[in-house]
PDB file as gemmi writes it, atoms N, CA and C in Angstrom:
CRYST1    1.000    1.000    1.000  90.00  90.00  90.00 P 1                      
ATOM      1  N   UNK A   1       0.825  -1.189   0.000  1.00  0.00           N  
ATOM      2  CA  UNK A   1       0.000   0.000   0.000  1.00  0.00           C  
ATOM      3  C   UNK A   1       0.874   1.259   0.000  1.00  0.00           C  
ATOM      4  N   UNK A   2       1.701   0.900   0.414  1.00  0.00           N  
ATOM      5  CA  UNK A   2       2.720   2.603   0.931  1.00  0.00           C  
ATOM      6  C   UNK A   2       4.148   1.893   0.522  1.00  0.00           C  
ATOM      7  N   UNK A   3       4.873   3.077  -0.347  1.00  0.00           N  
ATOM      8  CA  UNK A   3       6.365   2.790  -0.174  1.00  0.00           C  
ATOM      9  C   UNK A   3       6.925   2.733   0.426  1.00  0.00           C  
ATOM     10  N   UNK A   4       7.999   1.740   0.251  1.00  0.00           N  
ATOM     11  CA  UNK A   4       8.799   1.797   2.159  1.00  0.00           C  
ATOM     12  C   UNK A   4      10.119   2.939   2.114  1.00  0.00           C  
ATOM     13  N   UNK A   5      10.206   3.706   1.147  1.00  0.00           N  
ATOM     14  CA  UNK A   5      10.757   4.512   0.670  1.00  0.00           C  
ATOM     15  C   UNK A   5      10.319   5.818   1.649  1.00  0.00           C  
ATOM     16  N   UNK A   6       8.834   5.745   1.274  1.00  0.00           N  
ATOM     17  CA  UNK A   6       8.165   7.161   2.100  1.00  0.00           C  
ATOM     18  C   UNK A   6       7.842   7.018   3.820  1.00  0.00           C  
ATOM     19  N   UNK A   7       7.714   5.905   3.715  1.00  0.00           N  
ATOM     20  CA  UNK A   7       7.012   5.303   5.161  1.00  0.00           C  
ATOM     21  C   UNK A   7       8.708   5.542   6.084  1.00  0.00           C  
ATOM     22  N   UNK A   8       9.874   5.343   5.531  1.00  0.00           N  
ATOM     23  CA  UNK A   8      10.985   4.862   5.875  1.00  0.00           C  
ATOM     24  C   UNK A   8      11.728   6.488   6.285  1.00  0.00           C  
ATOM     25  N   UNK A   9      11.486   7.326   5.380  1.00  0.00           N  
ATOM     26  CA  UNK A   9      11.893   8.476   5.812  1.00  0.00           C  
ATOM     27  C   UNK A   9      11.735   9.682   4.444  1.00  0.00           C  
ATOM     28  N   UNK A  10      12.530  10.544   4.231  1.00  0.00           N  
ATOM     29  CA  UNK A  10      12.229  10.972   2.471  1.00  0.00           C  
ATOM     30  C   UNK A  10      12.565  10.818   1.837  1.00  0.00           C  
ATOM     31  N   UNK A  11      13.048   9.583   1.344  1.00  0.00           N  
ATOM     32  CA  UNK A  11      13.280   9.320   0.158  1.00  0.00           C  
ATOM     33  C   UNK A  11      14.364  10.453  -0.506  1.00  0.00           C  
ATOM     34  N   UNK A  12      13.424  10.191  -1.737  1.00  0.00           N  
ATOM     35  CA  UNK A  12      14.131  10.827  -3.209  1.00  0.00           C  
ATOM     36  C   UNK A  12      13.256  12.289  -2.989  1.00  0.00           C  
ATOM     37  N   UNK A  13      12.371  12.459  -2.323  1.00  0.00           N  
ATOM     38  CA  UNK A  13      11.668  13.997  -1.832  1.00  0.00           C  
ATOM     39  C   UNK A  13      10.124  13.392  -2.712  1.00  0.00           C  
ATOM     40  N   UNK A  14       9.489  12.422  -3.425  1.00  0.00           N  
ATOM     41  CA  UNK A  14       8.735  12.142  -3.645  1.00  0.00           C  
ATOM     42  C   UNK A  14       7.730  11.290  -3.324  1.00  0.00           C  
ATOM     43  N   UNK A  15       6.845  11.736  -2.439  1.00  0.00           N  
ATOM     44  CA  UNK A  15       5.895  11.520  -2.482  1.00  0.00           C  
ATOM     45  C   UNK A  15       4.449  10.243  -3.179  1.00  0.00           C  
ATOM     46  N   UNK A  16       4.461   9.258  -2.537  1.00  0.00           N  
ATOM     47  CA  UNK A  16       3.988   8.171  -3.383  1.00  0.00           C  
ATOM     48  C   UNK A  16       2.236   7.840  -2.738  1.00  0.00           C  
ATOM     49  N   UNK A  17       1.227   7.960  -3.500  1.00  0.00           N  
ATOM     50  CA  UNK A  17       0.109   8.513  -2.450  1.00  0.00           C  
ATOM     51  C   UNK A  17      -0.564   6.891  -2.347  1.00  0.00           C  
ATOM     52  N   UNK A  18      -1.281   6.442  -1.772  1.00  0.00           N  
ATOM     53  CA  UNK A  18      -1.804   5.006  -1.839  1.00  0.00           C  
ATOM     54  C   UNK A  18      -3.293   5.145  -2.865  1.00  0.00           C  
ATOM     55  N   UNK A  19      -4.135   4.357  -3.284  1.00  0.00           N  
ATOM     56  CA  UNK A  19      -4.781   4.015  -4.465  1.00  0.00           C  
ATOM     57  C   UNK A  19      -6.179   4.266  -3.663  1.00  0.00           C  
ATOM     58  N   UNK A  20      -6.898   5.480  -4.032  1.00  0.00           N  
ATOM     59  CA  UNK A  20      -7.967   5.304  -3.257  1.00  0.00           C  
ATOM     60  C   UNK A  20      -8.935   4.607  -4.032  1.00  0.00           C  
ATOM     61  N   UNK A  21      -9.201   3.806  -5.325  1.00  0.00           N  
ATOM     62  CA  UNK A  21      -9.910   3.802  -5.550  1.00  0.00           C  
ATOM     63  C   UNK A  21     -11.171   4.791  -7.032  1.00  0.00           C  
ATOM     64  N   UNK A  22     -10.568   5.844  -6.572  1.00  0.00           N  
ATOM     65  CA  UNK A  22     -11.671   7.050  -7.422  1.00  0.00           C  
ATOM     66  C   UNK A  22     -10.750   7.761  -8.815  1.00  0.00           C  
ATOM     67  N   UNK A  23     -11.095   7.669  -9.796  1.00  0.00           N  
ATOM     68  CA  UNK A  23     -10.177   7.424 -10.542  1.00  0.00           C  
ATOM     69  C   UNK A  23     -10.095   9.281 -11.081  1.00  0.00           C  
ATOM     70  N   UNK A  24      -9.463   9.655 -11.556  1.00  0.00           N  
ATOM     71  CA  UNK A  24      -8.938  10.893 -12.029  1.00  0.00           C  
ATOM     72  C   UNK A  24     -10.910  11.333 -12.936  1.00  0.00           C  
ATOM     73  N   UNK A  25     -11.247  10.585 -13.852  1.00  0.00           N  
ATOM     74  CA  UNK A  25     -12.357  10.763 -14.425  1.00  0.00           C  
ATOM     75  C   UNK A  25     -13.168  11.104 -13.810  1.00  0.00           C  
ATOM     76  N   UNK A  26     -13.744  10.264 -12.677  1.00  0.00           N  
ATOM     77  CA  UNK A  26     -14.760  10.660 -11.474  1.00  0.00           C  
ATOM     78  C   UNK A  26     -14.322  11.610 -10.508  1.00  0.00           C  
ATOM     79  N   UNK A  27     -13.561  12.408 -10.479  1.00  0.00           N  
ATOM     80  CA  UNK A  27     -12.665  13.535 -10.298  1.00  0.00           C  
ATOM     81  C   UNK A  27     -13.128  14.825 -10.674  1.00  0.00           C  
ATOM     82  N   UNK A  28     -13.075  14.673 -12.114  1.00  0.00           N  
ATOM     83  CA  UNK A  28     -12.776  15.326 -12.812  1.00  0.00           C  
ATOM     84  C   UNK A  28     -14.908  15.843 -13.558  1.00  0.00           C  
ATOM     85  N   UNK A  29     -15.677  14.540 -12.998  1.00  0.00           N  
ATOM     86  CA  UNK A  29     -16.879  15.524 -12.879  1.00  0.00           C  
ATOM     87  C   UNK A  29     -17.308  15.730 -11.489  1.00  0.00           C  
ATOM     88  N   UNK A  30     -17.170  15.254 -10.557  1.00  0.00           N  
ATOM     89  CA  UNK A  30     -17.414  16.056  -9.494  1.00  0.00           C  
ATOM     90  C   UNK A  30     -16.801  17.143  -9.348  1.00  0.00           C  
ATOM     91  N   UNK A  31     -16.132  17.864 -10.065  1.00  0.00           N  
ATOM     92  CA  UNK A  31     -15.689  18.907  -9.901  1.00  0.00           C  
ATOM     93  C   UNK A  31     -16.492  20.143 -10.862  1.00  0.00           C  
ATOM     94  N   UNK A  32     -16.592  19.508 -12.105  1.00  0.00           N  
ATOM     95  CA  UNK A  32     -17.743  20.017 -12.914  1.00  0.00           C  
ATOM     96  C   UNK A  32     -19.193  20.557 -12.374  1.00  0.00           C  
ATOM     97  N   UNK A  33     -19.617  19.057 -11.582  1.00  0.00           N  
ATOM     98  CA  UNK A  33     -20.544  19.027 -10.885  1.00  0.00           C  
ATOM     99  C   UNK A  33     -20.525  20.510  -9.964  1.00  0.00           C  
ATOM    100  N   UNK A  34     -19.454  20.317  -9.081  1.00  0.00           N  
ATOM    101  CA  UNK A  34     -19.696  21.612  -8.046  1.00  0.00           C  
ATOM    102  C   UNK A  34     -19.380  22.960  -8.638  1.00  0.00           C  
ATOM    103  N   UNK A  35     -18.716  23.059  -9.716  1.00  0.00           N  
ATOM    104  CA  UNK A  35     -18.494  24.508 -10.433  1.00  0.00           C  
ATOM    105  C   UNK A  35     -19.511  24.865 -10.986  1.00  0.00           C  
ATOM    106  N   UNK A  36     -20.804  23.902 -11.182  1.00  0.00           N  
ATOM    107  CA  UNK A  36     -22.108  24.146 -12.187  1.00  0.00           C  
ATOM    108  C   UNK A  36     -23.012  24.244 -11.056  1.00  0.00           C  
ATOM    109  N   UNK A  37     -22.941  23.738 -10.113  1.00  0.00           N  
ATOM    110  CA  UNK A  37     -23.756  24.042  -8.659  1.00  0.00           C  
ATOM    111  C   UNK A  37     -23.803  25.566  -8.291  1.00  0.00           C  
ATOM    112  N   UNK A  38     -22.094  25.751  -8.412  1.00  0.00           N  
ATOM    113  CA  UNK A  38     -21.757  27.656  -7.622  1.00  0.00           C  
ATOM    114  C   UNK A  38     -22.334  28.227  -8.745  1.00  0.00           C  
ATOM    115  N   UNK A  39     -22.255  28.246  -9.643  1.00  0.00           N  
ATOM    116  CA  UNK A  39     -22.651  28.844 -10.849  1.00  0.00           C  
ATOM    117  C   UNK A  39     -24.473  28.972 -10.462  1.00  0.00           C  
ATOM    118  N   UNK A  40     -24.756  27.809 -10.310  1.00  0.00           N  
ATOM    119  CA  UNK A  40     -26.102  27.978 -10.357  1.00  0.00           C  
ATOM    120  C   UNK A  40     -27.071  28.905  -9.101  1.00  0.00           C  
ATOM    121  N   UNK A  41     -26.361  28.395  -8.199  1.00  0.00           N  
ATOM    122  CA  UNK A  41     -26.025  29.245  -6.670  1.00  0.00           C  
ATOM    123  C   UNK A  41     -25.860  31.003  -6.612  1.00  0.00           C  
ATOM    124  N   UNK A  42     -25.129  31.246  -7.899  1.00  0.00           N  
ATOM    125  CA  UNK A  42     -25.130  32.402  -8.003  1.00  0.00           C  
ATOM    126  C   UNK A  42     -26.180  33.465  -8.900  1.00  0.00           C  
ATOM    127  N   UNK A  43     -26.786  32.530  -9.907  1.00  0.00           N  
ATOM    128  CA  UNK A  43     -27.685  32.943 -10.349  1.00  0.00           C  
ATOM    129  C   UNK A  43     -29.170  32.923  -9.575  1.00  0.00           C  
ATOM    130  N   UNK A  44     -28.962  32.509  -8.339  1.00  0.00           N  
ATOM    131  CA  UNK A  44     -30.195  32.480  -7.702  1.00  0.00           C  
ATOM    132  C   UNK A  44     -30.036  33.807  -6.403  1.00  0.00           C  
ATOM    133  N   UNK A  45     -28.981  33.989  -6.408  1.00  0.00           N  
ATOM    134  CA  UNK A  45     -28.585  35.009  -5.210  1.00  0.00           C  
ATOM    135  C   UNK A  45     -28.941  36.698  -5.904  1.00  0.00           C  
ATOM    136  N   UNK A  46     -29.737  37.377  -5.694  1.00  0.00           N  
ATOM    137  CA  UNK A  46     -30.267  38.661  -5.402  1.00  0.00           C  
ATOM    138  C   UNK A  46     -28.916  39.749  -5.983  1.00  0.00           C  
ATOM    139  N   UNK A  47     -29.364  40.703  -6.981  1.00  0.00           N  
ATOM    140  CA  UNK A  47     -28.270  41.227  -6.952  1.00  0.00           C  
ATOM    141  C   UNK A  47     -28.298  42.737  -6.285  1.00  0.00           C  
ATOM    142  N   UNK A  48     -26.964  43.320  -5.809  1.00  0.00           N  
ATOM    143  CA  UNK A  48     -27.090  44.389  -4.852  1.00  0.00           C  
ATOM    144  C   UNK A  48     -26.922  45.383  -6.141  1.00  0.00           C  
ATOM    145  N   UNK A  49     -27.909  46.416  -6.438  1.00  0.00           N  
ATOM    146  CA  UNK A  49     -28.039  47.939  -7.392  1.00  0.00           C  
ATOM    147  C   UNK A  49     -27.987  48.609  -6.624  1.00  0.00           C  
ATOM    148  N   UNK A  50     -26.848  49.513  -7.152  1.00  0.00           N  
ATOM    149  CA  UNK A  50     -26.218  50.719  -6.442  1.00  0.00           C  
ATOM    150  C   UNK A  50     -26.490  52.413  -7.505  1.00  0.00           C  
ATOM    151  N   UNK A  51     -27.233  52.692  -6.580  1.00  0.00           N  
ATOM    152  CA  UNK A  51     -27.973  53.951  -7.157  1.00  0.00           C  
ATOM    153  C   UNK A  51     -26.565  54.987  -7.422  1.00  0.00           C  
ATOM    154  N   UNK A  52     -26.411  55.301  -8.482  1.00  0.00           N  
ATOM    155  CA  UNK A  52     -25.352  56.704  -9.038  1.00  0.00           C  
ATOM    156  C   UNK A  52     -26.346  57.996  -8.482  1.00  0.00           C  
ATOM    157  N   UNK A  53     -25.440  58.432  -8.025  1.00  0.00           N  
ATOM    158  CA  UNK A  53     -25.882  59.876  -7.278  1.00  0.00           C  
ATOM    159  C   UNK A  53     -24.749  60.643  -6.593  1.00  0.00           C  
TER     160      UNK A  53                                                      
END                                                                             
């Protein structure tokens, strides 16, 4: 699961992460997902008009 490289001390300075499972793709729309959420979030939020005077 873990390098014994990283586990052992620092290595080569890199970093080796263990496999969660969730792959870069499913990543890559939940992230979509929540940028189209704020987006949508923002079109529902009230806007503040500021009177020129």
């Amino acid at each position: 699961m873990y390098e014994s490289s990283v586990v052992g001390g620092a290595g080569a300075g890199v970093a080796v992460l263990p496999v969660t499972g969730l792959s870069i793709g499913w990543q890559l729309v939940l992230a979509a997902t929540l940028i189209v959420g704020g987006l949508a979030l923002l079109r529902l939020a009230p806007r503040v008009r500021r009177r020129r005077g």
